[in-house]
VMD Tcl script that builds the backbone (N, CA, C; Angstrom):
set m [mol new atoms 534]
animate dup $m
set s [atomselect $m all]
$s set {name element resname resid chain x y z} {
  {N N UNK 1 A 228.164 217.294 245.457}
  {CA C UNK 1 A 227.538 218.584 245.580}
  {C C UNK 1 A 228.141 219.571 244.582}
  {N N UNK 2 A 229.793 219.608 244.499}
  {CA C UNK 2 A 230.165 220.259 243.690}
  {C C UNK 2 A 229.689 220.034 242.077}
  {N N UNK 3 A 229.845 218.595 241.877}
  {CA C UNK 3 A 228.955 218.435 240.204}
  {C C UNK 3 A 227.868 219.442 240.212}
  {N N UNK 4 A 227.071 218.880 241.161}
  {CA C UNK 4 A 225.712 219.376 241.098}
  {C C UNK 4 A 225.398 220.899 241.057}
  {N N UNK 5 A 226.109 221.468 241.623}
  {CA C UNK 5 A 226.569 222.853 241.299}
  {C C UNK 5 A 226.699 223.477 239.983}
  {N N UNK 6 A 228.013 222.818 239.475}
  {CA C UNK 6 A 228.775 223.159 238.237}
  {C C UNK 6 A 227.140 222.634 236.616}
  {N N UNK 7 A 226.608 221.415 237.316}
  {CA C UNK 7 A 225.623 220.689 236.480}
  {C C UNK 7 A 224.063 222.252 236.324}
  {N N UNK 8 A 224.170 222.304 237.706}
  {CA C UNK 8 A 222.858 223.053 237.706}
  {C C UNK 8 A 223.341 224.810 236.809}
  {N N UNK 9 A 224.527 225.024 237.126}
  {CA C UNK 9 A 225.199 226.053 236.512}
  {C C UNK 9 A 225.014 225.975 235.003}
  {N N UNK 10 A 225.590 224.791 234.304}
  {CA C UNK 10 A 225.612 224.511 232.970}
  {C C UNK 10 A 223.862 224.755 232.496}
  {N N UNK 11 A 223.024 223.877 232.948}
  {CA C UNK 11 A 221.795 224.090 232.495}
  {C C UNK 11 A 221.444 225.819 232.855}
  {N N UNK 12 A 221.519 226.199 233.663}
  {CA C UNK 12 A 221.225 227.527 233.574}
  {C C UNK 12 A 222.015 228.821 232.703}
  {N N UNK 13 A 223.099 228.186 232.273}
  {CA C UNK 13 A 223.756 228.912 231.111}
  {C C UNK 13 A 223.197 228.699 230.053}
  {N N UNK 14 A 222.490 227.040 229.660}
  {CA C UNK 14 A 222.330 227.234 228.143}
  {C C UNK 14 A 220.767 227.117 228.220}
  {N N UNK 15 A 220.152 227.631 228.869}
  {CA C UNK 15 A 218.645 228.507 229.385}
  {C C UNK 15 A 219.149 229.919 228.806}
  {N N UNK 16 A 219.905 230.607 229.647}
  {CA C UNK 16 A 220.257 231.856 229.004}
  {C C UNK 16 A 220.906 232.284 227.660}
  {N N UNK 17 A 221.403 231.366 227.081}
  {CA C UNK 17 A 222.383 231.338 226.010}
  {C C UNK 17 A 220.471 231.013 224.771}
  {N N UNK 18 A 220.181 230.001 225.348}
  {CA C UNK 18 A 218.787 229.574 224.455}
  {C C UNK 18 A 217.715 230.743 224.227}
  {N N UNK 19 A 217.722 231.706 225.501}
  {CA C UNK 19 A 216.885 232.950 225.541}
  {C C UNK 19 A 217.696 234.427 224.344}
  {N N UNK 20 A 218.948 234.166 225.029}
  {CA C UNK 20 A 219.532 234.694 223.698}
  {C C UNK 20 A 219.306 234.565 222.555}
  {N N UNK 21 A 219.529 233.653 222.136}
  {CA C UNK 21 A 219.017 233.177 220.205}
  {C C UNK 21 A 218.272 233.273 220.157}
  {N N UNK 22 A 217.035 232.954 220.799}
  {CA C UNK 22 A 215.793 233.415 220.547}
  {C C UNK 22 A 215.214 234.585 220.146}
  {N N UNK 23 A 216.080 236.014 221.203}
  {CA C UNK 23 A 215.618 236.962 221.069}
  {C C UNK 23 A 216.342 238.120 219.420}
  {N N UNK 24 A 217.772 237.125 219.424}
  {CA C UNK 24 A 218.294 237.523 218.181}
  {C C UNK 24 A 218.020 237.840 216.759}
  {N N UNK 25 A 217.698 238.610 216.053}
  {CA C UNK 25 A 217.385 238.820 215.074}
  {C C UNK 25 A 217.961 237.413 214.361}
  {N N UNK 26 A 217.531 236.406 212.965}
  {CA C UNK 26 A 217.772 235.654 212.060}
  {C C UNK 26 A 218.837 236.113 211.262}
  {N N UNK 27 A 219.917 235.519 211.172}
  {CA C UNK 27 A 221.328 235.931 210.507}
  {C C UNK 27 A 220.400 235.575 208.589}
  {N N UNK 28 A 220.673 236.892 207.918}
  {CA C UNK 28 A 220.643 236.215 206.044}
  {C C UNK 28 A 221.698 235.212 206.124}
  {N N UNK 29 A 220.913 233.921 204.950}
  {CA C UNK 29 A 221.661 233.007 204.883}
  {C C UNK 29 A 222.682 233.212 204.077}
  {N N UNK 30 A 224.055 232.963 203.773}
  {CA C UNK 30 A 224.964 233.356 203.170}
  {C C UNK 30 A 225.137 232.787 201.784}
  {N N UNK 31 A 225.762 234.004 200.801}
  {CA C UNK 31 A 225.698 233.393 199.550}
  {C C UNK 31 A 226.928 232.322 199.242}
  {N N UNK 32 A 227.493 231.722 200.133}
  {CA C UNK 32 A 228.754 231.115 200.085}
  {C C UNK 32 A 228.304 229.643 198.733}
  {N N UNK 33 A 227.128 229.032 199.063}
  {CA C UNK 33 A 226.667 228.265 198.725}
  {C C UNK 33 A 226.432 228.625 196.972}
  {N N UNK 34 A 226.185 229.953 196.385}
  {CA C UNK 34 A 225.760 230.386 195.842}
  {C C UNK 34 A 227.111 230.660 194.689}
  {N N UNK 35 A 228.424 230.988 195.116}
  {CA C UNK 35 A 229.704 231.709 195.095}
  {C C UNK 35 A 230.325 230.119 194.576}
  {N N UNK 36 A 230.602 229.840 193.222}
  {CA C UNK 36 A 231.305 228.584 192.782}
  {C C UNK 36 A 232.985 228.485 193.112}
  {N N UNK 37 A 233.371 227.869 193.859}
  {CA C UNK 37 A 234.674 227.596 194.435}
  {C C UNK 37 A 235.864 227.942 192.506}
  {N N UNK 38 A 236.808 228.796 192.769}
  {CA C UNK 38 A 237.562 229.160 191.465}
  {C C UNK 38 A 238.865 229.229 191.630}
  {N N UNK 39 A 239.463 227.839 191.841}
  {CA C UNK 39 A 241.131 227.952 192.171}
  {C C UNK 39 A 241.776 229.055 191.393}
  {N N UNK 40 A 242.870 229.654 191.803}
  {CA C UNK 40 A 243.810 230.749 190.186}
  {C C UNK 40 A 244.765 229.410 189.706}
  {N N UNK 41 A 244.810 230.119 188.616}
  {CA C UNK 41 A 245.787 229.402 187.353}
  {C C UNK 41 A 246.168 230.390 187.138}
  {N N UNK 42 A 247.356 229.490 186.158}
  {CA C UNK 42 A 248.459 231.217 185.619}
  {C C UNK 42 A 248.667 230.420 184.359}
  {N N UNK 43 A 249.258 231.283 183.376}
  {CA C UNK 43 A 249.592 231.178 182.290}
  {C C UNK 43 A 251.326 231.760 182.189}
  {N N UNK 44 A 251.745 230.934 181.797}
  {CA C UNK 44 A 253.481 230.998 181.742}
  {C C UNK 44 A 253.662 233.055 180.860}
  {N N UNK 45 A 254.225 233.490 181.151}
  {CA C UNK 45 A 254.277 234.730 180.471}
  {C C UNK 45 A 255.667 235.284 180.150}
  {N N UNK 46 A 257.000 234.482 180.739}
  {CA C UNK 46 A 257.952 234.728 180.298}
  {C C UNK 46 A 259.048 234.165 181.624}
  {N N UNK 47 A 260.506 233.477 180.723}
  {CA C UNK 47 A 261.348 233.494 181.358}
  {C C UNK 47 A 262.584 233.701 181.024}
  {N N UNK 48 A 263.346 234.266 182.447}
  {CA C UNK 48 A 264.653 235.419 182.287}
  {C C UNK 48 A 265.594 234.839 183.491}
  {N N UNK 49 A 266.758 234.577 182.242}
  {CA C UNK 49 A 268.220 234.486 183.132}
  {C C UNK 49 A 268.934 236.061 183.603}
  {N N UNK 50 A 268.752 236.197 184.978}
  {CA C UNK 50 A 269.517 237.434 185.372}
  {C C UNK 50 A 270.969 237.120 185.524}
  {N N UNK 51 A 271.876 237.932 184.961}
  {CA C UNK 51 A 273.133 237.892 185.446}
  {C C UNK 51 A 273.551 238.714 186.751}
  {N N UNK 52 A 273.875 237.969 187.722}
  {CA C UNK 52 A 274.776 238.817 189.121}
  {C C UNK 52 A 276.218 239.173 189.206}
  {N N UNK 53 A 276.466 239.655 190.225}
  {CA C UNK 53 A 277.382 240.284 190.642}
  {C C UNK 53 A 277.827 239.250 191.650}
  {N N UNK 54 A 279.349 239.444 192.259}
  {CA C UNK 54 A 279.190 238.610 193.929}
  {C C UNK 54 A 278.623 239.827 194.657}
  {N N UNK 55 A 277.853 238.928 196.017}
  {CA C UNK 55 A 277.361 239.818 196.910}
  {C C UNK 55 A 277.834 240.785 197.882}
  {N N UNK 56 A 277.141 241.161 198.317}
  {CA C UNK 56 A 277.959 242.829 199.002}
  {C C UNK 56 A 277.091 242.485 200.616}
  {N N UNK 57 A 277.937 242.323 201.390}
  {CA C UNK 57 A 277.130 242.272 202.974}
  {C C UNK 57 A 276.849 243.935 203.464}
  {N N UNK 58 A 275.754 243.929 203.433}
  {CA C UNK 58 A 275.546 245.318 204.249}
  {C C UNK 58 A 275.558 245.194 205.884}
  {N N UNK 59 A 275.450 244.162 206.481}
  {CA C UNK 59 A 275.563 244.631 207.997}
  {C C UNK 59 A 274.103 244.038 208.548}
  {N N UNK 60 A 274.778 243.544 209.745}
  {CA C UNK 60 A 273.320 243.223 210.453}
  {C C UNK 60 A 272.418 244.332 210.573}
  {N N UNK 61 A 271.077 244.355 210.863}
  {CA C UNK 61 A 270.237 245.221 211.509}
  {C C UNK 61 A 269.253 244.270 212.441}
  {N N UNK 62 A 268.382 244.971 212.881}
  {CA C UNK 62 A 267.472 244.131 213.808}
  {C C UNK 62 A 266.587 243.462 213.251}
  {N N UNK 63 A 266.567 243.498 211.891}
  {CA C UNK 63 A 265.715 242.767 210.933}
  {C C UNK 63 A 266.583 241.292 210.457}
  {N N UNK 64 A 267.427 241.312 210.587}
  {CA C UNK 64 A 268.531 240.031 210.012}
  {C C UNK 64 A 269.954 240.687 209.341}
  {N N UNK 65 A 270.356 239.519 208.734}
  {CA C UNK 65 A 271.338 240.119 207.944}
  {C C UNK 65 A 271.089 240.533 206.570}
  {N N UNK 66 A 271.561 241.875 206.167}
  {CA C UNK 66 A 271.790 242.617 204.835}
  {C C UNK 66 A 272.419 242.485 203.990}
  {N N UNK 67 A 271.920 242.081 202.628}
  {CA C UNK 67 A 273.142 242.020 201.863}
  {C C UNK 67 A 272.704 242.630 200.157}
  {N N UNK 68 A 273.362 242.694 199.514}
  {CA C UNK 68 A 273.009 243.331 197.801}
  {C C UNK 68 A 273.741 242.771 196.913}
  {N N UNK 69 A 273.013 241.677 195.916}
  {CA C UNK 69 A 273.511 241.600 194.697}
  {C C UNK 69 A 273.440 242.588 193.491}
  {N N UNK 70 A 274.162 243.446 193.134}
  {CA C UNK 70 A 273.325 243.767 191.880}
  {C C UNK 70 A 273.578 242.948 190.616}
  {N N UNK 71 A 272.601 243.398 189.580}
  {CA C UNK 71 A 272.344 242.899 188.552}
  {C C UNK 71 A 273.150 243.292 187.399}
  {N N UNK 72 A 273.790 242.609 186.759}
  {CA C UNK 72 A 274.090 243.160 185.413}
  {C C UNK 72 A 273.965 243.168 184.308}
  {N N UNK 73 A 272.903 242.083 183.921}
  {CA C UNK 73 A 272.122 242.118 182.477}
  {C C UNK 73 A 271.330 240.573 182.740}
  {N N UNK 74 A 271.195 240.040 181.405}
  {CA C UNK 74 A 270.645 239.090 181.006}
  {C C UNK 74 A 269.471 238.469 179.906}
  {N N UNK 75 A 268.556 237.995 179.800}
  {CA C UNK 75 A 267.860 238.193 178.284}
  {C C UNK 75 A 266.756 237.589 179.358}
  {N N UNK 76 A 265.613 237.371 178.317}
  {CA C UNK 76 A 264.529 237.199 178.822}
  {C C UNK 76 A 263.300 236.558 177.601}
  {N N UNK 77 A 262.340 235.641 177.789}
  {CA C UNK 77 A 262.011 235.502 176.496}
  {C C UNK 77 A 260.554 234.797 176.699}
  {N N UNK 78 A 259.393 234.880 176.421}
  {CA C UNK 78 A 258.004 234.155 176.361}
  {C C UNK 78 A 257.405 234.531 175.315}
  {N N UNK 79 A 256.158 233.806 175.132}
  {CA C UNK 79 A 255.220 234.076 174.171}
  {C C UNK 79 A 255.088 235.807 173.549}
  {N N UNK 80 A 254.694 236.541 174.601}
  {CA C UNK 80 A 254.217 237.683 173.728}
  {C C UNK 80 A 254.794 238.555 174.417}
  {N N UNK 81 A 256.786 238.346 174.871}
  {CA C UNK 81 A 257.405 239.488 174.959}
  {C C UNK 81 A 258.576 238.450 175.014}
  {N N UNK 82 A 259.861 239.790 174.821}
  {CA C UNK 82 A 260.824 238.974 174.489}
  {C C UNK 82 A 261.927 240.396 174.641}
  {N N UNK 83 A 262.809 240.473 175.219}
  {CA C UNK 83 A 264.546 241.168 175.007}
  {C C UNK 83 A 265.702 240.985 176.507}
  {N N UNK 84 A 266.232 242.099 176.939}
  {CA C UNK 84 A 267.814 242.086 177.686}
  {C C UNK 84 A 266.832 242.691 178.361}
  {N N UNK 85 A 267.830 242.170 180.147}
  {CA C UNK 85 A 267.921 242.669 181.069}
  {C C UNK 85 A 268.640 243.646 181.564}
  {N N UNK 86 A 268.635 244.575 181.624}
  {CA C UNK 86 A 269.462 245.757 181.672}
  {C C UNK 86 A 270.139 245.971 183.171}
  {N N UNK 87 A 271.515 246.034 182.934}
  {CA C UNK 87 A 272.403 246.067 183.860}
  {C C UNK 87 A 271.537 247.561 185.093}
  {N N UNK 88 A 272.648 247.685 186.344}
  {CA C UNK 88 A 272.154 248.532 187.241}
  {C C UNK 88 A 271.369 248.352 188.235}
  {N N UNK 89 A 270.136 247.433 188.015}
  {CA C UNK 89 A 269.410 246.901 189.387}
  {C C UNK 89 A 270.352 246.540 190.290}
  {N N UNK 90 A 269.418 245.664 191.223}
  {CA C UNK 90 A 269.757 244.876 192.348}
  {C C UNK 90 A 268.857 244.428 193.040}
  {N N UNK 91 A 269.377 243.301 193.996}
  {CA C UNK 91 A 268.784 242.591 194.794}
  {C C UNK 91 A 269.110 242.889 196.012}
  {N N UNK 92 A 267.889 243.637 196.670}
  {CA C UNK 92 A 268.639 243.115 198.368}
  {C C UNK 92 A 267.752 242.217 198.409}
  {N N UNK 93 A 268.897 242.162 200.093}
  {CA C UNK 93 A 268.248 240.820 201.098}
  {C C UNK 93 A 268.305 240.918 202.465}
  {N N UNK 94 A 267.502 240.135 202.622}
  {CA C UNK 94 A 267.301 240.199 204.328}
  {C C UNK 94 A 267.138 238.513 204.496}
  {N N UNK 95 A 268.599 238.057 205.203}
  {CA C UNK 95 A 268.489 237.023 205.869}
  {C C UNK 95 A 267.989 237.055 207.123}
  {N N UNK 96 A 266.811 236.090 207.673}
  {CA C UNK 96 A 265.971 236.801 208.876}
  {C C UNK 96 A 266.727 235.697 209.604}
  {N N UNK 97 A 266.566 235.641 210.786}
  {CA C UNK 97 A 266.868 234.909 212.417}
  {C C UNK 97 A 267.036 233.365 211.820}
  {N N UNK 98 A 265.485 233.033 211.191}
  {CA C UNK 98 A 265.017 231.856 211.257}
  {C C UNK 98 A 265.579 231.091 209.468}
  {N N UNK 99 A 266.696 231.890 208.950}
  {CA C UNK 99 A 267.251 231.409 207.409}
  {C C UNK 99 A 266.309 231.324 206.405}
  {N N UNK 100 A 265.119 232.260 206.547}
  {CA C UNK 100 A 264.262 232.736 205.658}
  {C C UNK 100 A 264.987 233.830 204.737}
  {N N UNK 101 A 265.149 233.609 203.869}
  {CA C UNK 101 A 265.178 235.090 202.840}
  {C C UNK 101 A 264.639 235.244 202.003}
  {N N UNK 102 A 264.135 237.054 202.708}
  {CA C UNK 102 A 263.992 238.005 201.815}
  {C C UNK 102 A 264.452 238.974 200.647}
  {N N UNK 103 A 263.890 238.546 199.696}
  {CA C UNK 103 A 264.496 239.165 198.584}
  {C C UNK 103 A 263.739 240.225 197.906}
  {N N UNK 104 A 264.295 241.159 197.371}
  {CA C UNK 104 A 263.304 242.775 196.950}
  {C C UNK 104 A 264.450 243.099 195.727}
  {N N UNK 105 A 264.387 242.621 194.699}
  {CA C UNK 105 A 265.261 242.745 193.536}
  {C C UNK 105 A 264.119 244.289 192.402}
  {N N UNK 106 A 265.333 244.885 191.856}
  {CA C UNK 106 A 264.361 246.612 191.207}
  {C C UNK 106 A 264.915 246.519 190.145}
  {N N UNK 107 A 264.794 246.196 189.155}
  {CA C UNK 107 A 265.537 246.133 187.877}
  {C C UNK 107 A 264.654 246.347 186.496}
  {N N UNK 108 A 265.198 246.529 185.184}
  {CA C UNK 108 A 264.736 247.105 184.550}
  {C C UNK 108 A 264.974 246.064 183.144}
  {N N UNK 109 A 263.643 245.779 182.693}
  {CA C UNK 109 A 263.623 244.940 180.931}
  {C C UNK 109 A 263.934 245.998 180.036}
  {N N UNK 110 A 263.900 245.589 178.794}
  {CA C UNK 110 A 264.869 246.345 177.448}
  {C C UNK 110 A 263.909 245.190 176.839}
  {N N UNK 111 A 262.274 245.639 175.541}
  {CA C UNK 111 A 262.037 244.396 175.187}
  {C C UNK 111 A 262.553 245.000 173.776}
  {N N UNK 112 A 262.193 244.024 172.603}
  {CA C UNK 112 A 263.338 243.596 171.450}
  {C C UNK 112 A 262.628 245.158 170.553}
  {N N UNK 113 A 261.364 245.845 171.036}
  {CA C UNK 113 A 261.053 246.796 170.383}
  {C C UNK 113 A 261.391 248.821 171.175}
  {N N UNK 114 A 261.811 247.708 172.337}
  {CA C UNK 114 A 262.490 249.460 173.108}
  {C C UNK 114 A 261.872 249.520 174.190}
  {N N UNK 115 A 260.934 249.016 174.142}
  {CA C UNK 115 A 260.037 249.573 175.332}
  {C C UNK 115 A 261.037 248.830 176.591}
  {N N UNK 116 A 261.186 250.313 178.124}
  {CA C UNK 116 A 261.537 249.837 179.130}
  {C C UNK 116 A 260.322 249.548 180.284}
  {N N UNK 117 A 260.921 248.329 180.838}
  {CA C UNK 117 A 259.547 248.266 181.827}
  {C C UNK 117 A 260.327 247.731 183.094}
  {N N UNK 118 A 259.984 248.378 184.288}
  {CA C UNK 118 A 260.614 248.569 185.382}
  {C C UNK 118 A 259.570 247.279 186.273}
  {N N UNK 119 A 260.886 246.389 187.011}
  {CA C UNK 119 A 260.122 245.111 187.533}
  {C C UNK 119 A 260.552 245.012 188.834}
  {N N UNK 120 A 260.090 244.964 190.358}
  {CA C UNK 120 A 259.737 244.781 191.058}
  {C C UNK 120 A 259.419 243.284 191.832}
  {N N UNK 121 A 260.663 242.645 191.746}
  {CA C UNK 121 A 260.603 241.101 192.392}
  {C C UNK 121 A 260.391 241.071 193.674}
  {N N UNK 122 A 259.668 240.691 194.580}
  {CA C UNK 122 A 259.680 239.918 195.611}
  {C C UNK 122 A 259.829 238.698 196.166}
  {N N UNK 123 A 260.441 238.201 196.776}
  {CA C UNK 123 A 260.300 236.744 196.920}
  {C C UNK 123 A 260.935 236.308 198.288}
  {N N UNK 124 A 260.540 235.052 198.231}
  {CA C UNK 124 A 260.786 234.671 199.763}
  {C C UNK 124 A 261.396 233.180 199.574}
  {N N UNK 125 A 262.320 232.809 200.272}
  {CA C UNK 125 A 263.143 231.567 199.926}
  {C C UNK 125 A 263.361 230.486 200.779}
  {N N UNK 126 A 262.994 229.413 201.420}
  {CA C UNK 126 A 263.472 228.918 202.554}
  {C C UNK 126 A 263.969 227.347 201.831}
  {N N UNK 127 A 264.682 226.903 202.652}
  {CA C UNK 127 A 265.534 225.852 202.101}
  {C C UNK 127 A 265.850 224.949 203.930}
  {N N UNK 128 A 264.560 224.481 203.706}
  {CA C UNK 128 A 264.795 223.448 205.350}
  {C C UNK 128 A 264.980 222.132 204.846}
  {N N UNK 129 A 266.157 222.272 206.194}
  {CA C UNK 129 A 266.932 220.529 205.754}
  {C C UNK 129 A 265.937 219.609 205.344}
  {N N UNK 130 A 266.449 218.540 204.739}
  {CA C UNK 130 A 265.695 217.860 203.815}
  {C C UNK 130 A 264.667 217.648 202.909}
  {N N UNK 131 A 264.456 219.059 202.876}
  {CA C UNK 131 A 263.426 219.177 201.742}
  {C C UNK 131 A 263.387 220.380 200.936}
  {N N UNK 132 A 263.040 220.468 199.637}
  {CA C UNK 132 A 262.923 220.765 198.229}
  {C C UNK 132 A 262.740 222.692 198.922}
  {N N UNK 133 A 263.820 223.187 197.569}
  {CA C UNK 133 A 263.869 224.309 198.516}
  {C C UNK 133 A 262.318 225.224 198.264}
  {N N UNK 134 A 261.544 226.277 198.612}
  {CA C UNK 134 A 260.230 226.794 198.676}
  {C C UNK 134 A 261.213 228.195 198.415}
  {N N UNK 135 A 260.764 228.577 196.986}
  {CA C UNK 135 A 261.501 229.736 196.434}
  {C C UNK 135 A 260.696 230.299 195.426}
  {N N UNK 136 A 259.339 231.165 195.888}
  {CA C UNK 136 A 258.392 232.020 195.383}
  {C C UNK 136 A 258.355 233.561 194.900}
  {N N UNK 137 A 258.067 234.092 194.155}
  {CA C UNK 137 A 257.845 235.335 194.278}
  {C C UNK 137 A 256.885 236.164 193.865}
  {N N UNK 138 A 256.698 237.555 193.762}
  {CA C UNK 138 A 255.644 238.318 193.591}
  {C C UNK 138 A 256.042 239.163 192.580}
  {N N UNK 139 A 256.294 239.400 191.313}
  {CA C UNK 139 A 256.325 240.672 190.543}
  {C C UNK 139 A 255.575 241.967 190.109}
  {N N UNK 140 A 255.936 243.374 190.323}
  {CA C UNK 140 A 255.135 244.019 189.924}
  {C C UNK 140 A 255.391 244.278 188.620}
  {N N UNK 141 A 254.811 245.056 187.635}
  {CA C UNK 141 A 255.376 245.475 185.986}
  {C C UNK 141 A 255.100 247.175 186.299}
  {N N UNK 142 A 255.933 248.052 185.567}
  {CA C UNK 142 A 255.509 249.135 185.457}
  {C C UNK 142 A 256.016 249.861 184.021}
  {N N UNK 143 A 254.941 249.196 182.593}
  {CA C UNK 143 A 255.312 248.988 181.906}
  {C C UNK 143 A 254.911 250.405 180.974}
  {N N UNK 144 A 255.407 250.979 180.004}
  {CA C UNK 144 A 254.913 251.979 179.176}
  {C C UNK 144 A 253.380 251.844 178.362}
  {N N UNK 145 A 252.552 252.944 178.299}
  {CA C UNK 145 A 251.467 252.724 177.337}
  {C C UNK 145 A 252.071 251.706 176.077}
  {N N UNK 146 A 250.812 251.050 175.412}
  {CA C UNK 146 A 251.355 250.678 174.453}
  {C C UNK 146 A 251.424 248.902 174.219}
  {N N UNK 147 A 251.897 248.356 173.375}
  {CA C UNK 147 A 252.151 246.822 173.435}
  {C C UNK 147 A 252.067 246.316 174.739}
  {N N UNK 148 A 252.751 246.882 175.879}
  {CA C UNK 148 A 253.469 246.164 176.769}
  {C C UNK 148 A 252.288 246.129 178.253}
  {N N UNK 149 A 251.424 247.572 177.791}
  {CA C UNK 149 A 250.741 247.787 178.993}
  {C C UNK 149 A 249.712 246.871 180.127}
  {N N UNK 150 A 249.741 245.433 179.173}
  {CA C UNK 150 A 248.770 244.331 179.660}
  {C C UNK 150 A 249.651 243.664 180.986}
  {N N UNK 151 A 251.107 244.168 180.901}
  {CA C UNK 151 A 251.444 243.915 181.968}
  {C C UNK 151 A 251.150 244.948 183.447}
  {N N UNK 152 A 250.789 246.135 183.154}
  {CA C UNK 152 A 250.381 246.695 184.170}
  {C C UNK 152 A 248.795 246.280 185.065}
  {N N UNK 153 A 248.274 245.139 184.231}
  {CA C UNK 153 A 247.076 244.545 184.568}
  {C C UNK 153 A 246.620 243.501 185.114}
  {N N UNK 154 A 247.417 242.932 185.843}
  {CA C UNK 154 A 247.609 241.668 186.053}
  {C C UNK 154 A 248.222 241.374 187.665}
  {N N UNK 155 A 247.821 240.230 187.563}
  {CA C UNK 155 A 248.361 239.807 189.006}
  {C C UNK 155 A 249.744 238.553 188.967}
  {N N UNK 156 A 251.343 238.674 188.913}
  {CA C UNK 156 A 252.202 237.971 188.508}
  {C C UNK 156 A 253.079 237.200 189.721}
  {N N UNK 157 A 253.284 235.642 189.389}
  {CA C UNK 157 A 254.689 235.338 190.215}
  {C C UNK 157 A 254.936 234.635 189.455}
  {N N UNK 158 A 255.853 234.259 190.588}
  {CA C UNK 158 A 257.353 233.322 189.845}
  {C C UNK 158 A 257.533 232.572 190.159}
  {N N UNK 159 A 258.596 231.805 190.025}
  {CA C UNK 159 A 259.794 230.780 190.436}
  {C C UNK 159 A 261.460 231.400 190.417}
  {N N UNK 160 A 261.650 230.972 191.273}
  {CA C UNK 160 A 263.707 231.397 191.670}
  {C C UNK 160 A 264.397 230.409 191.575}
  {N N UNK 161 A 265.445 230.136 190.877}
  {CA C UNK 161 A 266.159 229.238 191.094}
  {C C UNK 161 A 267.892 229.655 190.674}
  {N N UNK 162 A 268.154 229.284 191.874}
  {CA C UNK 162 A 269.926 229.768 191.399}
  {C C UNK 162 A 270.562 228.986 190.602}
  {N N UNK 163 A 271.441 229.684 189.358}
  {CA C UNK 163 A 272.122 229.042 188.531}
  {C C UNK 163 A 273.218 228.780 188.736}
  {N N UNK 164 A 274.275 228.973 189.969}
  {CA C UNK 164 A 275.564 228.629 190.226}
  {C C UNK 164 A 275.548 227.106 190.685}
  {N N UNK 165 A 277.139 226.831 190.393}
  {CA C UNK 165 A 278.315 227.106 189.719}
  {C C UNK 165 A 278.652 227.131 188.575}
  {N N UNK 166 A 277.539 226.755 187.601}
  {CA C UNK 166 A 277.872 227.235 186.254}
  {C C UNK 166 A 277.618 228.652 185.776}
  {N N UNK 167 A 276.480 229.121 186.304}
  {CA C UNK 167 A 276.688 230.783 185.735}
  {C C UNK 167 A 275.813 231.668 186.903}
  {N N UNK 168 A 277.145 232.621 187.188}
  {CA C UNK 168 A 276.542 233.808 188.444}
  {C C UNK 168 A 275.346 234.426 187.838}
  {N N UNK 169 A 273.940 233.290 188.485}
  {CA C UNK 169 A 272.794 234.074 187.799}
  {C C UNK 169 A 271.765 233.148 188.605}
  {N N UNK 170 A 270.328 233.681 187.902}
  {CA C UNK 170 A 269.243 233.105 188.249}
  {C C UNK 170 A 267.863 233.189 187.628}
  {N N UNK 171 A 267.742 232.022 187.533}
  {CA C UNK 171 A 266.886 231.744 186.705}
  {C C UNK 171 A 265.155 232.277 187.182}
  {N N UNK 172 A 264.620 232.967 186.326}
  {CA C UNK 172 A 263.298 233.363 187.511}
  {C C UNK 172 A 262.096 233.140 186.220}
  {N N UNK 173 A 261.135 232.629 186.143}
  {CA C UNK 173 A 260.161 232.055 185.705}
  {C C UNK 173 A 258.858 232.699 186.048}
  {N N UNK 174 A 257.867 233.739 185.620}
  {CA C UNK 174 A 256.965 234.567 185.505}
  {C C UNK 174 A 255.678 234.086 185.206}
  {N N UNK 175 A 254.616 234.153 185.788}
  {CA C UNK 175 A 253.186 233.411 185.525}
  {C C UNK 175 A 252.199 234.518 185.491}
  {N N UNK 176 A 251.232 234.812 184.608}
  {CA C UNK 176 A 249.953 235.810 185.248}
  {C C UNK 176 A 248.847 234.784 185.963}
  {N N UNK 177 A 248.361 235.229 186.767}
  {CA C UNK 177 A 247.378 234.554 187.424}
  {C C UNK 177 A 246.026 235.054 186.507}
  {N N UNK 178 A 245.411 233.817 186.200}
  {CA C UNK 178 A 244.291 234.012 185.430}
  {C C UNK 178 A 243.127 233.492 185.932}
}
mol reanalyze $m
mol bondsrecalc $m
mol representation Tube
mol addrep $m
């Protein structure tokens, strides 16, 4: 009896559910079909050894643990830019709960013709046991009119990779998405 219940229930839901669609206006068919699938690619645009500092613990907060490398120079070099990393930035960080880190590095290029252009790293790092560490990032450019300004146009990441124990630094690798 109970089936028969729950049975006679079901058919009378998709009676009502069927009266529904019916009375529904016709959805436009979507241009998805229309819209050619366009993975991004990037084009290599430059890479830069940063030189560090040792790190500085700032203190837990409720976000994880705090800490600041700053930066003190380094060079930098690709196709259609090229000079020094100029000392003074830094890197913080936020080691979260789960040994994710966050990284928010503010530092400043010197290219071989003067122009300064202020860079904006983001990145995110995780390194779970046994496997290959996942060390991405996001750059912004905030570059002067001029030669350099094609970097204010663009959509950029990276690659991170630490250079110790041979040199307090890191290697970071720059792509435009094209």
């Amino acid at each position: 009896m109970l089936l028969q219940a729950a049975a006679t229930a079901g058919i009378a839901g998709a009676i009502v559910a069927d009266r529904a669609e019916a009375a529904a206006p016709a959805a436009p068919p979507t241009p998805l079909s229309t819209v050619p699938l366009q993975l991004p690619a990037t084009e290599f645009t430059y890479e830069a050894v940063v030189d560090l500092e040792p790190m500085i613990t700032l203190g837990r907060s409720p976000l994880g643990e705090r800490r600041m490398v700053p930066i003190t120079g380094g060079m930098f070099q690709g196709p259609r830019i090229k000079g020094t990393v100029l000392g003074g930035g830094a890197d913080r960080q936020l080691v979260r709960s789960d040994g994710v880190l966050l990284l928010n590095a503010l530092y400043e290029l010197k290219t071989d013709d003067g122009a300064i252009i202020t860079v904006n790293n983001r990145a995110l790092i995780d390194t779970p046991p046994g496997q290959p560490p996942y060390a991405y990032s996001v750059l912004e450019f905030t570059a002067p009119e001029g030669p350099h300004a094609w970097l204010n146009r663009g959509i950029f990441v990276g690659t991170v990779h630490g250079l110790p124990p041979e040199r307090h630094a890191v290697l970071i690798r720059v792509y435009k998405v094209v």
